[in-house]
PALO-784650 format. One record per residue (C-alpha): z, x, y; residue in three letters. Coordinates in nm, 3 decimals, padded with zeros to 5 digits. Layout:
PALO-784650
c3:Z, c1:X, c2:Y, rest:ALA
...
end
This chain:
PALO-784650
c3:-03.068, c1:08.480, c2:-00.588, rest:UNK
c3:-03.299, c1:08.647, c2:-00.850, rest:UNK
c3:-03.469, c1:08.397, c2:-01.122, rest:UNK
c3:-03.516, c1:08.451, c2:-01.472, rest:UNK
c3:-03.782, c1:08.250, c2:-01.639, rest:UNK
c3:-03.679, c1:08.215, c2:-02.004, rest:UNK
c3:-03.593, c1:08.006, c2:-02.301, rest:UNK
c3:-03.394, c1:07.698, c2:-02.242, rest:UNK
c3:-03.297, c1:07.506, c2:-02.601, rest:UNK
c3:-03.636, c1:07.495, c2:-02.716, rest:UNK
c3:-03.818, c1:07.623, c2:-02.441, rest:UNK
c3:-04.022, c1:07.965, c2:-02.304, rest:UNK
c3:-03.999, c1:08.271, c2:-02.064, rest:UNK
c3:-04.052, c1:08.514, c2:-01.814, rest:UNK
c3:-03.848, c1:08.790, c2:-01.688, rest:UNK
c3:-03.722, c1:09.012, c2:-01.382, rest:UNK
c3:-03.470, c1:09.284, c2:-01.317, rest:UNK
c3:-03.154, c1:09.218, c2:-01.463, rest:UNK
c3:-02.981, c1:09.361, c2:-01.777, rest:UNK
c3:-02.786, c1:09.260, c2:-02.048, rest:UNK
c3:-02.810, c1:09.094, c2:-02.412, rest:UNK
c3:-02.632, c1:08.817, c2:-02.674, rest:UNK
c3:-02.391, c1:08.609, c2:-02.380, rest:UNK
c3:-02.254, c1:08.352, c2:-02.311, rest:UNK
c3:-02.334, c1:08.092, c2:-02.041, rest:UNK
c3:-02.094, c1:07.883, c2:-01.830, rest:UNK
c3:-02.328, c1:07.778, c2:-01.571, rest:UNK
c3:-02.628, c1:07.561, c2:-01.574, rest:UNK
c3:-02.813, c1:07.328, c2:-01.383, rest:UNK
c3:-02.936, c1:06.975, c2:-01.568, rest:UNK
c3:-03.152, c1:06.700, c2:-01.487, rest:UNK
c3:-03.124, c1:06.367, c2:-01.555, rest:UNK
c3:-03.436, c1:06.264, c2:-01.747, rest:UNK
c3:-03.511, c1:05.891, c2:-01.585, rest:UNK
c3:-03.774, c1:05.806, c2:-01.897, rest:UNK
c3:-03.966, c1:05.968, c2:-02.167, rest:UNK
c3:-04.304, c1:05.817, c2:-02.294, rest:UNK
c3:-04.232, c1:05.587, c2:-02.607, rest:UNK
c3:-03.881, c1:05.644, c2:-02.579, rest:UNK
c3:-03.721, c1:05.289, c2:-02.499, rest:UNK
c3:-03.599, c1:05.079, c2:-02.777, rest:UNK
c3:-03.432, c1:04.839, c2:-02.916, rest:UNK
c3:-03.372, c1:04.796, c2:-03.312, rest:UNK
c3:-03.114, c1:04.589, c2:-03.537, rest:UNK
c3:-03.036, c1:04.833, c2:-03.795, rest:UNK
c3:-02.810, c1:04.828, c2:-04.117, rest:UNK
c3:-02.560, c1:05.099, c2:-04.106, rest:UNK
c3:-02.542, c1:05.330, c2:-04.359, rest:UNK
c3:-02.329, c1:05.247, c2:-04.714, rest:UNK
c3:-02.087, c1:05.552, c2:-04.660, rest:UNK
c3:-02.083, c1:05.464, c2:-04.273, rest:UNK
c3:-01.768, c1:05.644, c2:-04.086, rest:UNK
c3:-01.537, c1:05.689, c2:-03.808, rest:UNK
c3:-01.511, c1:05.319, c2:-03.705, rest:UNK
c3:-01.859, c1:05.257, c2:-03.780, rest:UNK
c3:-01.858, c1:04.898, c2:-04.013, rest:UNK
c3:-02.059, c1:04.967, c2:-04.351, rest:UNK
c3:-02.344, c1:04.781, c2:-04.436, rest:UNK
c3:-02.353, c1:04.584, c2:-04.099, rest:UNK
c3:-02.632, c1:04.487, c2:-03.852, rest:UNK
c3:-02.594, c1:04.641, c2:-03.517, rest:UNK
c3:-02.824, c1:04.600, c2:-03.228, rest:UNK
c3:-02.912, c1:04.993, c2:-03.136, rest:UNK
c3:-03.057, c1:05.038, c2:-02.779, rest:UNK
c3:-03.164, c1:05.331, c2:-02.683, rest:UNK
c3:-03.265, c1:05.293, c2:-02.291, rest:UNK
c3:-03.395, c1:05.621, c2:-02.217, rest:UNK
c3:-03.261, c1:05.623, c2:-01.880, rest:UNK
c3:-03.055, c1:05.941, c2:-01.907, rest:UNK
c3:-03.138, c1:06.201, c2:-02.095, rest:UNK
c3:-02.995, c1:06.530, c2:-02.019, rest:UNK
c3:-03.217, c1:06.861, c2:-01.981, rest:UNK
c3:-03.121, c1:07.192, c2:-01.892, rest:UNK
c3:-03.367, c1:07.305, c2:-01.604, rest:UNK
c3:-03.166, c1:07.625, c2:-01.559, rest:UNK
c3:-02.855, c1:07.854, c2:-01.608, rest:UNK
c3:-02.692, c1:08.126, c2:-01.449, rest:UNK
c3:-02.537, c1:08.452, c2:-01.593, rest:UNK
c3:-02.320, c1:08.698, c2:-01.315, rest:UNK
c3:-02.546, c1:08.605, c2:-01.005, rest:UNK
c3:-02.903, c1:08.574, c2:-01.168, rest:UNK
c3:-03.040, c1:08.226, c2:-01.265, rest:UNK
c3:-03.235, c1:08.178, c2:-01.572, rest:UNK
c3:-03.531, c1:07.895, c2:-01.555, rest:UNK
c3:-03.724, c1:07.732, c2:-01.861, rest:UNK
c3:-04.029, c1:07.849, c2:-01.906, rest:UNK
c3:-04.170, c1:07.597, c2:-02.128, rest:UNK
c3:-04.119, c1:07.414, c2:-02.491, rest:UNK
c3:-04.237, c1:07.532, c2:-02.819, rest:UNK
c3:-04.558, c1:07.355, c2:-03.009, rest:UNK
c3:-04.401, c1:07.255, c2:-03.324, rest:UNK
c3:-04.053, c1:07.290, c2:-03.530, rest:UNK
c3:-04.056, c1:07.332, c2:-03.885, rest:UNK
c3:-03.764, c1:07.277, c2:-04.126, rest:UNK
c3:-03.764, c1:07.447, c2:-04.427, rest:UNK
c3:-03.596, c1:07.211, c2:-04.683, rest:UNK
c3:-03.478, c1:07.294, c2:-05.035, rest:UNK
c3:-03.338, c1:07.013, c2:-05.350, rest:UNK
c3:-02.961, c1:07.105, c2:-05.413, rest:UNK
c3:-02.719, c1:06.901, c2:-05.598, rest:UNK
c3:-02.644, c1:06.641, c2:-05.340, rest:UNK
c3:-03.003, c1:06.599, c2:-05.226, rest:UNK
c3:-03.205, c1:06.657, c2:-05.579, rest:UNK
c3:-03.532, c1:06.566, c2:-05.426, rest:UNK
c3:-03.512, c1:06.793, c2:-05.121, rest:UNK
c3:-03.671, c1:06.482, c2:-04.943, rest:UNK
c3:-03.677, c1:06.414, c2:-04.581, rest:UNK
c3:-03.297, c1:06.323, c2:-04.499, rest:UNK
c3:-03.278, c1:06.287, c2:-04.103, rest:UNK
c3:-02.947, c1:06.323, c2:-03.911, rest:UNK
c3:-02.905, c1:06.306, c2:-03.496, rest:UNK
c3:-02.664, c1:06.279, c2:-03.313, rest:UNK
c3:-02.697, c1:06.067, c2:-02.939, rest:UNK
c3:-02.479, c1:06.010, c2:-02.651, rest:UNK
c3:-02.282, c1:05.677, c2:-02.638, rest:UNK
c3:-01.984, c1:05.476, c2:-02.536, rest:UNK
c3:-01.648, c1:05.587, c2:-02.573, rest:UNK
c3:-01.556, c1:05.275, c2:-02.796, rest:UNK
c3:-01.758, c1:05.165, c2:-03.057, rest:UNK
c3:-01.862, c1:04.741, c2:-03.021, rest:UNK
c3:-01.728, c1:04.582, c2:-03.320, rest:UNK
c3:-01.740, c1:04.244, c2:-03.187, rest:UNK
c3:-02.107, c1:04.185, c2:-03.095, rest:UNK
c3:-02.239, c1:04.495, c2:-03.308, rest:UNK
c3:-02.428, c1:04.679, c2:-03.014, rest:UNK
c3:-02.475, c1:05.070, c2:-02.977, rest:UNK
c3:-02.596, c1:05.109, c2:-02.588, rest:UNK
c3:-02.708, c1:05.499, c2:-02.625, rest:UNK
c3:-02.876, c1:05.645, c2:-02.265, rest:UNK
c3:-03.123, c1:05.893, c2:-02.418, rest:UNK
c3:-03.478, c1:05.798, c2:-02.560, rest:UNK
c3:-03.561, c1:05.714, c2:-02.913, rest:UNK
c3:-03.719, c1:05.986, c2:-03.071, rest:UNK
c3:-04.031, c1:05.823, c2:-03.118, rest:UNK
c3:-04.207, c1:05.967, c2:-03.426, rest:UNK
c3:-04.425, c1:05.970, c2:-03.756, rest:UNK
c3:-04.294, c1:06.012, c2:-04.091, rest:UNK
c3:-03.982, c1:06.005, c2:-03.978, rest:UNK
c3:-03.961, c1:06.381, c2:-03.854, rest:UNK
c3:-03.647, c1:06.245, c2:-03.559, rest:UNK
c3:-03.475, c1:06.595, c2:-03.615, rest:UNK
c3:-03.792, c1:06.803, c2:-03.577, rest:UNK
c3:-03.853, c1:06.569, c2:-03.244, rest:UNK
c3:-03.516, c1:06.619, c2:-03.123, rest:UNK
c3:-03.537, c1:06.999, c2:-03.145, rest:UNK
c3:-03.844, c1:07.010, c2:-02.934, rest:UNK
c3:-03.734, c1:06.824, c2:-02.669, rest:UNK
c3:-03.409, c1:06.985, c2:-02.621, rest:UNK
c3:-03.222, c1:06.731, c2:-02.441, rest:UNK
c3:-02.843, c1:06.808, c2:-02.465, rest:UNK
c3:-02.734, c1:06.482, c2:-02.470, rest:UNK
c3:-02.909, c1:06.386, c2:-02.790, rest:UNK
c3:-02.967, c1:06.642, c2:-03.092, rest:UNK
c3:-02.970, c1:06.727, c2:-03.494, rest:UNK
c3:-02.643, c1:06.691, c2:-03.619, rest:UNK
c3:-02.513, c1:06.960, c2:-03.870, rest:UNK
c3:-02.780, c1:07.136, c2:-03.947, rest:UNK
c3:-02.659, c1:07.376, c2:-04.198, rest:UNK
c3:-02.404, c1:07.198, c2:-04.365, rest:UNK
c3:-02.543, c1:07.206, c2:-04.725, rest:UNK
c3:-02.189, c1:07.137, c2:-04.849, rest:UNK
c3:-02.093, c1:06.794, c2:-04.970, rest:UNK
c3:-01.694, c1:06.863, c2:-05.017, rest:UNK
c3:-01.729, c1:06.952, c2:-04.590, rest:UNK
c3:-01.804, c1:06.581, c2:-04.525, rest:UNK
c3:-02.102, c1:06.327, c2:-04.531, rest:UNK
c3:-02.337, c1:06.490, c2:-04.327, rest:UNK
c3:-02.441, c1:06.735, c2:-04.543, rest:UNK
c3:-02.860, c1:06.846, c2:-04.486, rest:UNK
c3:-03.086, c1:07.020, c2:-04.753, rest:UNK
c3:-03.221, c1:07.228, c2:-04.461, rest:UNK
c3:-03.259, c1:07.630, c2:-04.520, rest:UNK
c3:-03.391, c1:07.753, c2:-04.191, rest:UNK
c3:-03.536, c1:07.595, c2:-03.913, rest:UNK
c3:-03.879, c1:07.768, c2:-03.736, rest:UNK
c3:-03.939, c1:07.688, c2:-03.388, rest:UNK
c3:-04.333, c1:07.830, c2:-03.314, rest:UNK
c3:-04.510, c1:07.905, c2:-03.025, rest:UNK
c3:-04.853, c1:07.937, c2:-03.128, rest:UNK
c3:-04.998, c1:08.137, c2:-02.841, rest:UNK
c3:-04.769, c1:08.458, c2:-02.877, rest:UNK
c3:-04.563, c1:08.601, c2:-02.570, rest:UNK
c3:-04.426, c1:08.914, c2:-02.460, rest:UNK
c3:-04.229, c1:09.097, c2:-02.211, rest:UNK
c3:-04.183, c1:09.427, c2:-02.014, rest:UNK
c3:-03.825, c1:09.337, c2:-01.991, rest:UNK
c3:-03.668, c1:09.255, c2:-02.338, rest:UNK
c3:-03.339, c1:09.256, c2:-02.162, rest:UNK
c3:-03.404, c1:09.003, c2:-01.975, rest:UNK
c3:-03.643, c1:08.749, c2:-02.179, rest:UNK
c3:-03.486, c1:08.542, c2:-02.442, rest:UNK
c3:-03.381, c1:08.208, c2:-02.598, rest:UNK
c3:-03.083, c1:07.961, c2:-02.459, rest:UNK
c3:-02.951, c1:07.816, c2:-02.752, rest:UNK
c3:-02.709, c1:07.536, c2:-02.707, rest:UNK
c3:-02.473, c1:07.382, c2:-02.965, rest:UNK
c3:-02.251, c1:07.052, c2:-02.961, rest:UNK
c3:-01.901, c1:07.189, c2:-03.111, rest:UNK
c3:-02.011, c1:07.553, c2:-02.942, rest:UNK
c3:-01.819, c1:07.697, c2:-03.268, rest:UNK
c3:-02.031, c1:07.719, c2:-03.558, rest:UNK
c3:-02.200, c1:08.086, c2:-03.623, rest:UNK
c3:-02.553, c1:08.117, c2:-03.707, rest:UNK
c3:-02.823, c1:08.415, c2:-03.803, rest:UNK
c3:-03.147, c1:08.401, c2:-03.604, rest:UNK
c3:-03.470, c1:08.603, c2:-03.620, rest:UNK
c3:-03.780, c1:08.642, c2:-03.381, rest:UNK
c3:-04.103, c1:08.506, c2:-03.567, rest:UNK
c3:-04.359, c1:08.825, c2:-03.485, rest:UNK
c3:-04.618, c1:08.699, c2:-03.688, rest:UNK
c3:-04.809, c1:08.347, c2:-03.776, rest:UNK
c3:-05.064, c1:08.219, c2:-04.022, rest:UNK
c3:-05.314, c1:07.973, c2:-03.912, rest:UNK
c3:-05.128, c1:07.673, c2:-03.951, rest:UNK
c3:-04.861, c1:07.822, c2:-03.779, rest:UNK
c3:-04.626, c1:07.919, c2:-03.997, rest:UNK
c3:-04.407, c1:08.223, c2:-04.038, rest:UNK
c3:-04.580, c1:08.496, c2:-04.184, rest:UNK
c3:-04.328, c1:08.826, c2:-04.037, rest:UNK
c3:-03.962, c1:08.803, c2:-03.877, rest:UNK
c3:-03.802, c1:09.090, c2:-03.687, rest:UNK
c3:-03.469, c1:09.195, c2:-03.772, rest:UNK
c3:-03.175, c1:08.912, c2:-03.817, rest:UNK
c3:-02.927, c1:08.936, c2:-03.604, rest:UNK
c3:-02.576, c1:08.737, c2:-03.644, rest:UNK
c3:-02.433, c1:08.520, c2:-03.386, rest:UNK
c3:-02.045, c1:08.424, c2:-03.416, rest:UNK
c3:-01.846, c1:08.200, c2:-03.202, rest:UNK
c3:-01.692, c1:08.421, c2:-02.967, rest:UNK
c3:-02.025, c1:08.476, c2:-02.842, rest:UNK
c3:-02.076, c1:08.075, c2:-02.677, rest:UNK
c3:-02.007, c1:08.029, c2:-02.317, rest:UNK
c3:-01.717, c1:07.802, c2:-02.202, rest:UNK
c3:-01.816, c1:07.386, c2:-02.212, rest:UNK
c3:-02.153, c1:07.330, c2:-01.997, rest:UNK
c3:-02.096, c1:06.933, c2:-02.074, rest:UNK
c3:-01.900, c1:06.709, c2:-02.304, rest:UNK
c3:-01.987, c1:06.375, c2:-02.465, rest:UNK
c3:-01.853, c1:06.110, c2:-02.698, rest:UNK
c3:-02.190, c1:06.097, c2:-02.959, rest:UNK
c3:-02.290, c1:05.883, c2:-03.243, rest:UNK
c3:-02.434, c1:06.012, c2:-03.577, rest:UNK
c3:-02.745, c1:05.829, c2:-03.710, rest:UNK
c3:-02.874, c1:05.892, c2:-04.008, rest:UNK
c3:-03.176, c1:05.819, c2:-04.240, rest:UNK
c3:-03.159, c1:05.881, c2:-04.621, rest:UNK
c3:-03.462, c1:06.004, c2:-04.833, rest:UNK
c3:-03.496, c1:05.677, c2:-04.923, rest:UNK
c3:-03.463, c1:05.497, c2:-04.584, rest:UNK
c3:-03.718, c1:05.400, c2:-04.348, rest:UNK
c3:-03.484, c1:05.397, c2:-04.021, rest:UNK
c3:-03.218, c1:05.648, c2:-03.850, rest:UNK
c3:-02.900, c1:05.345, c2:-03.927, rest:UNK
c3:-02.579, c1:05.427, c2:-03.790, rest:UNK
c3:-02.345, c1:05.649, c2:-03.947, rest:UNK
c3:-02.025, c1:05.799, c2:-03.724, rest:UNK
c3:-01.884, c1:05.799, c2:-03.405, rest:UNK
c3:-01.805, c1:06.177, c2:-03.292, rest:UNK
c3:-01.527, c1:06.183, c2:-03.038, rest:UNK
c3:-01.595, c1:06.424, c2:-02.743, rest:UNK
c3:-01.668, c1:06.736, c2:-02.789, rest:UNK
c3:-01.818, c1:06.958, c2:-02.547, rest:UNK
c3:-02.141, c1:07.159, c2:-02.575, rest:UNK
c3:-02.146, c1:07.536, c2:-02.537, rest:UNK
c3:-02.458, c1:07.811, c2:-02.506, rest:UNK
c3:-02.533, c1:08.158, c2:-02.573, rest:UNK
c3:-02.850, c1:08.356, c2:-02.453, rest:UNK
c3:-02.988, c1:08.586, c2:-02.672, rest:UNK
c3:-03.275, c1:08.850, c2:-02.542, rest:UNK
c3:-03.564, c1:08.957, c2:-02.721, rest:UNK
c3:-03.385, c1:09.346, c2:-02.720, rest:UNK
c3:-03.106, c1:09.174, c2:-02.903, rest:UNK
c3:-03.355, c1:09.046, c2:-03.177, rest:UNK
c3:-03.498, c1:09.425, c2:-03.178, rest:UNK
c3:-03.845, c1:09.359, c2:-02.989, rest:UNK
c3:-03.984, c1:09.626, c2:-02.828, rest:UNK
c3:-04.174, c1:09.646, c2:-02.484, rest:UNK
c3:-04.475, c1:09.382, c2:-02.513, rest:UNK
c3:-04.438, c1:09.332, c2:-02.872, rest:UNK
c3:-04.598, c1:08.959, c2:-02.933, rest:UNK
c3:-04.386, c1:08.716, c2:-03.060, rest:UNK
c3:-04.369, c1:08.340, c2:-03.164, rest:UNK
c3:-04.078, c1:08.160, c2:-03.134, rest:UNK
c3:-03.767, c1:08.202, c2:-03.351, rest:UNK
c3:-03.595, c1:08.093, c2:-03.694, rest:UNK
c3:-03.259, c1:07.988, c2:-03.741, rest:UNK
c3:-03.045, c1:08.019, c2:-03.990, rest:UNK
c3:-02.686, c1:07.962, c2:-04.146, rest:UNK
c3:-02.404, c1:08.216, c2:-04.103, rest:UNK
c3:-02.418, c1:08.239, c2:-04.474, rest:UNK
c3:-02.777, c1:08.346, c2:-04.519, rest:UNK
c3:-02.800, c1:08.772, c2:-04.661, rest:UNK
c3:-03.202, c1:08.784, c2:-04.611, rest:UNK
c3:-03.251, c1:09.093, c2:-04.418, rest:UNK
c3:-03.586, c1:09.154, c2:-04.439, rest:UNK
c3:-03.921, c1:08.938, c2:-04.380, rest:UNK
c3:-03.964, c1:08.942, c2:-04.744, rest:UNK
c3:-03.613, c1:08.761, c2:-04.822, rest:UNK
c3:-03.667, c1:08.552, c2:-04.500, rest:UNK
c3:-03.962, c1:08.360, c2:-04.600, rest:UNK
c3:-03.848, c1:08.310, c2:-04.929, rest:UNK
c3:-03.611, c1:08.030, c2:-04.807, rest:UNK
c3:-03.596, c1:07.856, c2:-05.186, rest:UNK
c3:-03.374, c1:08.127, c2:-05.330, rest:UNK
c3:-03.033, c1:08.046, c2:-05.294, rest:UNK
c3:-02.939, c1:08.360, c2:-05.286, rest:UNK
end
């Protein structure tokens, strides 16, 4: 069987001799993460005020998270040839504007993790088998990106809309950098896995071709749209629990349970982003279905809302 090194989540590639573009992926291997460094926990936490979905408001719960199963995508397969991460990026940036809902366009944090089926409302406890995303100043989504596990990840994005429901973000577009540029022979076959919990919700994405020396964004190839049709069929399913940190908050406190849903991927090759034989490249930005920029102009210039 051929292998394909590539993107996985938030990971790198590599290529060989196979052919085709945006599609989606029903088969994948995964590995069971036994520990990550930092990662166990154990906090009693307020939930949030507006908490939801059998969650109590305002009520101490002891939140565990034992980092003794967190789920990784090591490969995936597409008619024969099998894929294999190549490596993970060096540092996500989210690009956050002030709306009417979040005025300050502050650091508002929202994951989702794996949990029980049935929330404990007796003795309060949240037993959750991924790792804590162990961090400073808060940056859990940024953390959670990185890592890529499937059984723990940000949680709505995109959804700048209050009247939607309670999860709404004041994120714009979210930059995921490699700082040493790559490039490929076969832009066919190199590309990005992106995976999504729902594996129904559109998005735009652009390849980052050029960085300043902080990293960020300085050029973006052309955007290309991404609709639901073009996910794969369930790779995994979980029951997950939102958690959620305020501007104002100094903890991720619990927020929703999220019956199962199951978690669906597309891969996306750099010929489908329009790069060109060994063209360098740095990562990718994401963005909502909603977004018109076109050009790298209108890209980086995330704070109009048009």
């Amino acid at each position: 069987m051929t292998k394909i090194y590539v993107t996985c989540l938030l990971a790198f590639l590599i290529v060989s001799t196979y052919c085709f573009g945006q599609t989606g992926v029903n088969t994948v291997s995964t590995v069971t993460t036994i520990s990550v460094a930092g990662g166990t926990s154990s906090q009693v936490i307020k939930s949030h005020p507006d908490a939801v979905n059998g969650v109590q408001e305002n009520t101490n719960y002891t939140v565990k998270y034992n980092n003794n199963g967190n789920v990784n995508i090591n490969s995936f397969t597409i008619s024969g040839k099998t894929y294999v991460k190549y490596g993970l990026f060096d540092t996500i940036i989210q690009r956050r504007v002030a709306n009417a809902w979040e005025t300050t366009g502050g650091n508002k944090q929202q994951i989702y993790c794996e949990g029980p089926l049935l929330i404990d409302n007796l003795f309060h406890t949240m037993n959750f088998p991924v790792a804590f995303p162990q961090v400073i100043n808060h940056a859990y989504m940024e953390r959670v990106m990185k890592e890529g596990y499937i059984n723990r990840g940000s949680d709505n994005v995109f959804n700048n809309d209050p009247n939607s429901d309670q999860t709404f973000n004041n994120i714009e577009r979210v930059d995921f950098v490699t700082t040493d540029a790559v490039a490929s022979n076969y832009t066919n076959l190199a590309g990005f896995l992106i995976a999504e919990r729902g594996g129904n919700d559109p998005f735009k994405i652009a390849a980052i071709t050029g960085i300043d020396a902080n990293g960020n964004p300085t050029s973006f190839g052309s955007v290309l749209s991404v609709n639901a049709s073009a996910y794969g069929n369930n790779i995994t399913s979980a029951v997950t629990y939102v958690m959620r940190k305020d501007a104002t908050d100094n903890a991720l406190r619990p927020f929703s349970l999220v019956t199962s849903q199951g978690i669906r991927a597309v891969f996306i090759s750099f010929s489908n982003l329009g790069i060109v034989t060994n063209q360098k490249i740095y990562g990718y930005s994401l963005m909502a279905a909603d977004v018109t920029a076109t050009t790298s102009a209108q890209l980086l210039n995330y704070t109009n809302n048009t």
